[in-house]
ZAVOSE-539895 format. One record per residue (C-alpha): residue in three letters; x negated, y, z. Coordinates in nm, 2 decimals, padded with zeros to 4 digits. Layout:
<pts>
{"ALA",{X,Y,Z}};
...
</pts>
This chain:
<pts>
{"UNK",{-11.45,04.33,10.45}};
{"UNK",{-11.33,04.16,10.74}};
{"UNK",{-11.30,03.76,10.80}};
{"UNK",{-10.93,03.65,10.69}};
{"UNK",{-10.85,03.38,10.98}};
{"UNK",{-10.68,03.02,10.88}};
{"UNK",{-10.47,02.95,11.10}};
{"UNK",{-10.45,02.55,11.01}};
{"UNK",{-10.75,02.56,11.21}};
{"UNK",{-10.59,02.49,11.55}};
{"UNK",{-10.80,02.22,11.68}};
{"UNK",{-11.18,02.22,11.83}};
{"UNK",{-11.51,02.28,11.57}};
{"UNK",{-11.70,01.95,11.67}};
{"UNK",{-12.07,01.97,11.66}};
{"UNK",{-12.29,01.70,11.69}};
{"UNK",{-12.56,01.73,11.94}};
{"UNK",{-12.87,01.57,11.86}};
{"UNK",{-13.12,01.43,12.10}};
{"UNK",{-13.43,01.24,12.15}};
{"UNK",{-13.52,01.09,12.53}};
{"UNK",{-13.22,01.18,12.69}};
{"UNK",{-13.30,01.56,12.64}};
{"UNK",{-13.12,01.77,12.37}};
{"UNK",{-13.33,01.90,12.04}};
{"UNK",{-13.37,02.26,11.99}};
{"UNK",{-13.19,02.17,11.68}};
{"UNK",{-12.89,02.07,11.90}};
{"UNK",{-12.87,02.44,12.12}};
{"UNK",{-12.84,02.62,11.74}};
{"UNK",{-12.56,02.42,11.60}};
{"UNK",{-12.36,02.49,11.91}};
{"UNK",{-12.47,02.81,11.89}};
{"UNK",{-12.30,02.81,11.54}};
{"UNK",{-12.04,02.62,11.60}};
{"UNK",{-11.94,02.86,11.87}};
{"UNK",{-11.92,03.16,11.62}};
{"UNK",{-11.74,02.95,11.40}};
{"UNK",{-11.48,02.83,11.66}};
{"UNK",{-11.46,03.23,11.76}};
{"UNK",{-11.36,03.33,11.39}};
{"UNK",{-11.09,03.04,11.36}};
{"UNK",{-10.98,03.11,11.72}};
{"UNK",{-11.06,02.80,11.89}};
{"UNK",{-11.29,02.60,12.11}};
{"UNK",{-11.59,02.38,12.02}};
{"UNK",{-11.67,01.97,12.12}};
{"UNK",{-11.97,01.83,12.14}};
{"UNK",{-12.08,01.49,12.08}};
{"UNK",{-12.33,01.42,12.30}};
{"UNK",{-12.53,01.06,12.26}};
{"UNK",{-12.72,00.89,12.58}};
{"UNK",{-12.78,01.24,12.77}};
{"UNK",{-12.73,01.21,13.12}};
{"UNK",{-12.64,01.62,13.20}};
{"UNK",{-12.47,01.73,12.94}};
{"UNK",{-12.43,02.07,13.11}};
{"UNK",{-12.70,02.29,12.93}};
{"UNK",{-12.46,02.28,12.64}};
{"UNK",{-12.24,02.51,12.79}};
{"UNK",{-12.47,02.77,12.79}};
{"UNK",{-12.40,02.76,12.40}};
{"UNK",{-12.06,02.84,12.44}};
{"UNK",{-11.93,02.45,12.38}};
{"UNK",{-11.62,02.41,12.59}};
{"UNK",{-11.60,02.00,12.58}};
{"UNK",{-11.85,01.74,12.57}};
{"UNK",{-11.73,01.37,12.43}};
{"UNK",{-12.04,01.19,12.65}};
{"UNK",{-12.12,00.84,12.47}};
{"UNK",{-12.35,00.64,12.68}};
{"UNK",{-12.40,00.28,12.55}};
{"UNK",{-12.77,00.17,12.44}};
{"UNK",{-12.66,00.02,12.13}};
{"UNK",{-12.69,00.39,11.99}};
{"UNK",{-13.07,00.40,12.14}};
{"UNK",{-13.23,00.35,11.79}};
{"UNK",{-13.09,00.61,11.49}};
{"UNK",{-12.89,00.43,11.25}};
{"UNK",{-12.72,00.70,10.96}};
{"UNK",{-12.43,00.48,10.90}};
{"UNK",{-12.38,00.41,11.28}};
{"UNK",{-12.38,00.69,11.39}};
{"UNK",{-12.18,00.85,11.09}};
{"UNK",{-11.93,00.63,11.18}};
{"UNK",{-11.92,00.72,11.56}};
{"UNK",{-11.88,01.10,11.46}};
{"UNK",{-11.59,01.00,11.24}};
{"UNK",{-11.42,00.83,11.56}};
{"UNK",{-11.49,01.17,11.76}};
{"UNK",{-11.35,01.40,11.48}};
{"UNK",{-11.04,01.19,11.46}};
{"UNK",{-10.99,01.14,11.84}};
{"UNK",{-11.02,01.55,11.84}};
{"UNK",{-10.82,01.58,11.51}};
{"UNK",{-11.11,01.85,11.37}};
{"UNK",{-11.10,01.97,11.12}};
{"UNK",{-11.45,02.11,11.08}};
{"UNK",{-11.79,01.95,11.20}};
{"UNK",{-12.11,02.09,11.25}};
{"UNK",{-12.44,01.89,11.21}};
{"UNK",{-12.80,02.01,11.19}};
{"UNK",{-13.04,02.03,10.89}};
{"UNK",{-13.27,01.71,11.08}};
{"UNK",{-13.35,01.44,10.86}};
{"UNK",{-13.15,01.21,11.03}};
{"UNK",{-12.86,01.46,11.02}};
{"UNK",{-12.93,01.50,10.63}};
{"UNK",{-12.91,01.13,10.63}};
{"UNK",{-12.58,01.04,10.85}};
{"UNK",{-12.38,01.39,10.73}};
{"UNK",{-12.31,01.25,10.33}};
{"UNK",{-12.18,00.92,10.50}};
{"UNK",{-12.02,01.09,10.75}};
{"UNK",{-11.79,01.29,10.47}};
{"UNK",{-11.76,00.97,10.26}};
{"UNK",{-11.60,00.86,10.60}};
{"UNK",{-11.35,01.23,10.63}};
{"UNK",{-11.31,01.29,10.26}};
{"UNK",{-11.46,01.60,10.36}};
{"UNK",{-11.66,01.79,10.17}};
{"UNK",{-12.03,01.91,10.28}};
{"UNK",{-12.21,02.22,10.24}};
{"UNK",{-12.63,02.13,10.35}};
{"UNK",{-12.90,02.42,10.45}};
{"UNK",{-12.59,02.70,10.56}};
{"UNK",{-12.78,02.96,10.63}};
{"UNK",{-12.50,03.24,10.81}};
{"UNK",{-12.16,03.21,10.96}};
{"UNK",{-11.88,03.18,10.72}};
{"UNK",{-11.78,03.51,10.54}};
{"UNK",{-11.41,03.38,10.52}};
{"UNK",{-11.19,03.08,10.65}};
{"UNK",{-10.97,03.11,10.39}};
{"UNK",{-11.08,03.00,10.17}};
{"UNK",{-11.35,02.86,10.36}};
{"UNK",{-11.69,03.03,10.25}};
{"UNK",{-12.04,02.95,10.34}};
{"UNK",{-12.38,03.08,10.24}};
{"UNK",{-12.68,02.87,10.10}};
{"UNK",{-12.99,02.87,09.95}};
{"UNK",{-13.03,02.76,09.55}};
{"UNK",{-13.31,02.76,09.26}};
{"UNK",{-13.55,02.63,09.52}};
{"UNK",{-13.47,02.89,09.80}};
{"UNK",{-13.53,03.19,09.51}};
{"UNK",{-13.18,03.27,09.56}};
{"UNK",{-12.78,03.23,09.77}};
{"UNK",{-12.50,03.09,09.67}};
{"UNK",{-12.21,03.14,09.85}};
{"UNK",{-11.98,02.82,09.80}};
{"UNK",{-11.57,02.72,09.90}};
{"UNK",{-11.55,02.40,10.10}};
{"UNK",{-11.20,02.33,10.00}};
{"UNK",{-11.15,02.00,10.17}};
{"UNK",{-10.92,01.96,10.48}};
{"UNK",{-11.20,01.81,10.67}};
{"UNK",{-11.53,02.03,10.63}};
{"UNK",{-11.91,01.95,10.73}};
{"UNK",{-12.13,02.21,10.79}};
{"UNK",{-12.51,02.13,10.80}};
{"UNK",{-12.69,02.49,10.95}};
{"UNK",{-13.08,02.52,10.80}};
{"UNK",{-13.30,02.55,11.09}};
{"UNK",{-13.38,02.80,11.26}};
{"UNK",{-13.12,03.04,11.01}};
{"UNK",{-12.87,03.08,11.27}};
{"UNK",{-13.12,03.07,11.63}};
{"UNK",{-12.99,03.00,12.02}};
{"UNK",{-12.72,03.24,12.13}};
{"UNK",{-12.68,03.22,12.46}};
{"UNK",{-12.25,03.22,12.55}};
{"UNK",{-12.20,03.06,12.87}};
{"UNK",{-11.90,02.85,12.90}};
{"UNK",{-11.76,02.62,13.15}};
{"UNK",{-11.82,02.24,12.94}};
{"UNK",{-11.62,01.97,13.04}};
{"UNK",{-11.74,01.63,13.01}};
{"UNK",{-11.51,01.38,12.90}};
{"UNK",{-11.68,01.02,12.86}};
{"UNK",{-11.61,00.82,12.49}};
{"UNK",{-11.62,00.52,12.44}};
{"UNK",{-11.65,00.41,12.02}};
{"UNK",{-11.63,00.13,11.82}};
{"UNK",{-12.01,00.02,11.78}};
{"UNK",{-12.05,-00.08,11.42}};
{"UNK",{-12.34,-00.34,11.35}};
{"UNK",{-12.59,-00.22,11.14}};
{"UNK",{-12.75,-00.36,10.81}};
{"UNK",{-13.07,-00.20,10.92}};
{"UNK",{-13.26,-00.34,11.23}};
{"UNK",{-13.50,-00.09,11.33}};
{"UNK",{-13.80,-00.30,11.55}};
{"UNK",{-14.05,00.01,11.64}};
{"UNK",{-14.02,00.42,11.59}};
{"UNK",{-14.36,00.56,11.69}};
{"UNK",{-14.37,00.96,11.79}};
{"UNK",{-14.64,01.20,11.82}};
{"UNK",{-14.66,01.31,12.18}};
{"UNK",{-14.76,01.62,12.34}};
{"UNK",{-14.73,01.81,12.01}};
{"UNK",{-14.48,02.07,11.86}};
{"UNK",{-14.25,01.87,11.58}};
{"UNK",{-14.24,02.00,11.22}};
{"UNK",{-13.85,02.03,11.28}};
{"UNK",{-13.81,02.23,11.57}};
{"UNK",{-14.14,02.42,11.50}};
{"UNK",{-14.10,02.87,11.49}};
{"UNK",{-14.40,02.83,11.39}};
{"UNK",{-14.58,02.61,11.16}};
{"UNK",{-14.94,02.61,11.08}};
{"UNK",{-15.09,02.42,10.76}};
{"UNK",{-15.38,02.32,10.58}};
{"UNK",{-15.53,02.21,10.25}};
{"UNK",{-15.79,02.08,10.07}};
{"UNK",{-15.94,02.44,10.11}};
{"UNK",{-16.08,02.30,10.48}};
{"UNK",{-16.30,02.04,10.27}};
{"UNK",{-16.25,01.77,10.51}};
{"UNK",{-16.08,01.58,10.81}};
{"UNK",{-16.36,01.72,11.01}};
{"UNK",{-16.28,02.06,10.98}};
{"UNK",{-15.93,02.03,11.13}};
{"UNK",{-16.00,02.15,11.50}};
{"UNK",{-15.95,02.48,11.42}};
{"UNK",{-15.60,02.42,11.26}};
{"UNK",{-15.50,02.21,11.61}};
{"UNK",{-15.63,02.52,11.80}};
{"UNK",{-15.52,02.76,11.62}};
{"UNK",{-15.17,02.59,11.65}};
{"UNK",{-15.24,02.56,12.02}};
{"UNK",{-15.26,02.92,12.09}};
{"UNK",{-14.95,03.00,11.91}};
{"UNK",{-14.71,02.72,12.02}};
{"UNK",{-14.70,02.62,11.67}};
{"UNK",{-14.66,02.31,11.51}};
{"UNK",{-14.96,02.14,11.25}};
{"UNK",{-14.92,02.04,10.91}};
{"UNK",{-15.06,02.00,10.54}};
{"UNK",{-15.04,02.02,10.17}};
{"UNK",{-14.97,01.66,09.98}};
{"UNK",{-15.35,01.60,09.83}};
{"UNK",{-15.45,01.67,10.18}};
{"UNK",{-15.24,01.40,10.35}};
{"UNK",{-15.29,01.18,09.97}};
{"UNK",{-15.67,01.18,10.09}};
{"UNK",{-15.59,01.08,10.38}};
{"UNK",{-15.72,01.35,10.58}};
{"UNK",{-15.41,01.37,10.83}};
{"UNK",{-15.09,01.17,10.84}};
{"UNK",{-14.82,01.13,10.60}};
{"UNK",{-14.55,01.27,10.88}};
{"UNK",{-14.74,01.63,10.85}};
{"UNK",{-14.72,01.67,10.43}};
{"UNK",{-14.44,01.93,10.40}};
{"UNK",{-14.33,02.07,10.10}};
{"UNK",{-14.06,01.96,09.82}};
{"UNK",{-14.19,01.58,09.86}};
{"UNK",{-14.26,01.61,10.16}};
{"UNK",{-14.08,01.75,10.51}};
{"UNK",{-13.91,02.06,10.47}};
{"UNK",{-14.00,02.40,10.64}};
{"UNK",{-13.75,02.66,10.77}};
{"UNK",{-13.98,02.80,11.01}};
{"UNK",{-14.01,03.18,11.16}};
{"UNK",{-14.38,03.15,11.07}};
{"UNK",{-14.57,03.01,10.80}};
{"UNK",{-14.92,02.98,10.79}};
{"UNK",{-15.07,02.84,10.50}};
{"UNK",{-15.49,02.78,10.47}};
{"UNK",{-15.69,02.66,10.25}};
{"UNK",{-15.38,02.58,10.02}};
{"UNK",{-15.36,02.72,09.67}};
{"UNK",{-15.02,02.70,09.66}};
{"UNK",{-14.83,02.44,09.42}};
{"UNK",{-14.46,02.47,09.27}};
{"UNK",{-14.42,02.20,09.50}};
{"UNK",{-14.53,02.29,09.81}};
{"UNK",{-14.43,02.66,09.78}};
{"UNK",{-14.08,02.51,09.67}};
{"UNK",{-14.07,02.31,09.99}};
{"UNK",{-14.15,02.61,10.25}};
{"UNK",{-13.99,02.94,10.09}};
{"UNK",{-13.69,02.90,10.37}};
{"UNK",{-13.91,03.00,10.62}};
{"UNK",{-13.87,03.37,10.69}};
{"UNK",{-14.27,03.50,10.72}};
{"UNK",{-14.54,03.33,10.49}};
{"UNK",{-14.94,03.40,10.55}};
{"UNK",{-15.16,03.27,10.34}};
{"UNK",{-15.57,03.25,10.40}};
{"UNK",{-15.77,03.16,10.10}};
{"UNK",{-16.05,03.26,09.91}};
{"UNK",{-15.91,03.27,09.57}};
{"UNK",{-15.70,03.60,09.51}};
{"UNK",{-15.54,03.47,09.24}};
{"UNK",{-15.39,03.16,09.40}};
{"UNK",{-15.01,03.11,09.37}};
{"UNK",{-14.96,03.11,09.72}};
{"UNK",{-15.06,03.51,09.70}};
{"UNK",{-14.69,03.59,09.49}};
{"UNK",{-14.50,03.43,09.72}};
{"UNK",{-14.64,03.54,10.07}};
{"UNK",{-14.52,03.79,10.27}};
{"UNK",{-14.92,03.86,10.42}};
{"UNK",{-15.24,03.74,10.29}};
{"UNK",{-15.57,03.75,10.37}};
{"UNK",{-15.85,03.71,10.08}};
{"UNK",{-16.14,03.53,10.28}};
{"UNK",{-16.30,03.26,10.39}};
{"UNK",{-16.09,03.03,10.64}};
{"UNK",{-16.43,02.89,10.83}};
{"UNK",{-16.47,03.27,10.92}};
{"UNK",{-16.10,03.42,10.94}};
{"UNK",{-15.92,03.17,11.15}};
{"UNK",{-16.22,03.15,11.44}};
{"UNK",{-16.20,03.58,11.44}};
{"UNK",{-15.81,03.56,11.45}};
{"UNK",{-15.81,03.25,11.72}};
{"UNK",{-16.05,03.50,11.92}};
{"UNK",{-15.80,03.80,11.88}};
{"UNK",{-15.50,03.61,11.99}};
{"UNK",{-15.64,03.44,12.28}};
{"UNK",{-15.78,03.82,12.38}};
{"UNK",{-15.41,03.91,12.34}};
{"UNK",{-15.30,03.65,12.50}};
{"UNK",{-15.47,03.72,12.86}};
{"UNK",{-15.34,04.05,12.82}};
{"UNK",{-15.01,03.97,12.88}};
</pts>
């Protein structure tokens, strides 16, 4: 069944860019990406707005066409409603009528605001290209990613958030234009004095890979070989909630349902049994291993690959193998 066009659709898809120290997220190359099929299926072009990024060029690699460059250091610190408000401006100095944001936490945070703003209605966690423009269809995970829904967006204005790492980098070079913008900075109710970041280290959100530990590693001792493994594989680190309750590692790495969210490539789960929770949190992310010694812990029914054994033994033998690999290439 092919894609019925709407031809109401005459002006640019705007995406919104995101970034973090004048350098664009990963997050930011797949919703252009998207945004770039979406544009081709309506038959236009795509806009970016780009925040406090001094070359704006690599976006055209990603098939935008236009970049609305804001530069003013007001915008420095993320505030939701701010910069909801600022994206408003942009879609209605472009006239769009659909907008593209990620699946980020602070994109999950500004995009609800943002359509209180349009009127628009907003589909979260898209994981695939629309399957029709009229009426305007999307795909998206329910029951706890067990299942897809495919949902109409019947708004005139549309928000799109895309799940990480469902759509990926698509490489469509383009010629982008930059075209400076200047918005109305609103003041916000929320003063922000300090945002501390790890450093050096692969983020939850932009993480193919993620690798994770529980209480099955029996202390915050035993953690080296979860930083090495992840090391070795590019991969980011991160833990079950009793581990991070303990206070084993930091609150920032506890993923799952009441935790961060995990859409990764990879999933790597040791030493974790396997909570409704947790698992409930993590089932977007395409390939789930689990290590443990118990066989008949939850986390067995909903992995893709498991491993009955003892983590202190497996994950030293499989750090081995891949480094081995590794010098191969």
């Amino acid at each position: 069944m092919g894609i019925t066009k709407n031809k109401e659709y005459i002006m640019s898809v705007l995406v919104y860019t995101e970034s973090e120290q004048g350098h664009y997220k990963k997050a930011a190359l797949e919703v252009a990406s998207y945004a770039k099929a979406v544009a081709d299926q309506l038959g236009t072009t795509v806009t970016a707005v780009s925040i406090n990024v001094a070359n704006t060029s690599t976006l055209g690699n990603y098939g935008v066409d236009k970049v609305l460059n804001i530069s003013n250091t007001q915008l420095e610190k993320f505030s939701a409603s701010t910069y909801a408000n600022v994206i408003k401006q942009a879609a209605e100095n472009e006239s769009a009528k659909v907008i593209i944001v990620s699946s980020s936490a602070d994109s999950k945070y500004l995009a609800p605001l943002l359509a209180v703003e349009l009127n628009a209605g907003y589909a979260s966690n898209v994981v695939a290209v629309p399957s029709n423009t009229s009426p305007f269809t999307v795909k998206r995970p329910a029951f706890t990613n067990k299942a897809f829904e495919n949902i109409q967006i019947n708004t005139e204005v549309k928000i799109i958030g895309v799940s990480n790492n469902a759509y990926g980098l698509v490489e469509n070079s383009s010629s982008a234009s930059a075209e400076d913008f200047a918005p109305t900075i609103l003041e916000s109710s929320i003063n922000v004095e300090s945002v501390d970041k790890a450093t050096d280290k692969v983020t939850i959100a932009d993480a193919e890979i993620v690798v994770s530990g529980g209480r099955g590693l029996k202390g915050p001792e035993n953690w080296g070989m979860i930083e090495e493994l992840a090391e070795v594989l590019g991969a980011a680190t991160a833990c079950s909630k009793p581990v991070s309750d303990l206070g084993w590692r930091p609150h920032a790495e506890h993923v799952g349902q009441t935790g961060k969210p995990v859409a990764s490539n990879l999933y790597i789960a040791i030493g974790i049994s396997g909570a409704i929770q947790h698992l409930a949190g993590i089932n977007a992310s395409k390939v789930k291993v689990v290590i443990n010694t118990d066989p008949e812990a939850p986390f067995f029914k909903a992995a893709d690959y498991g491993v009955v054994g003892d983590a202190f033994q497996v994950v030293p033998e499989l750090i081995e193998k891949l480094k081995a690999f590794k010098s191969q290439q």
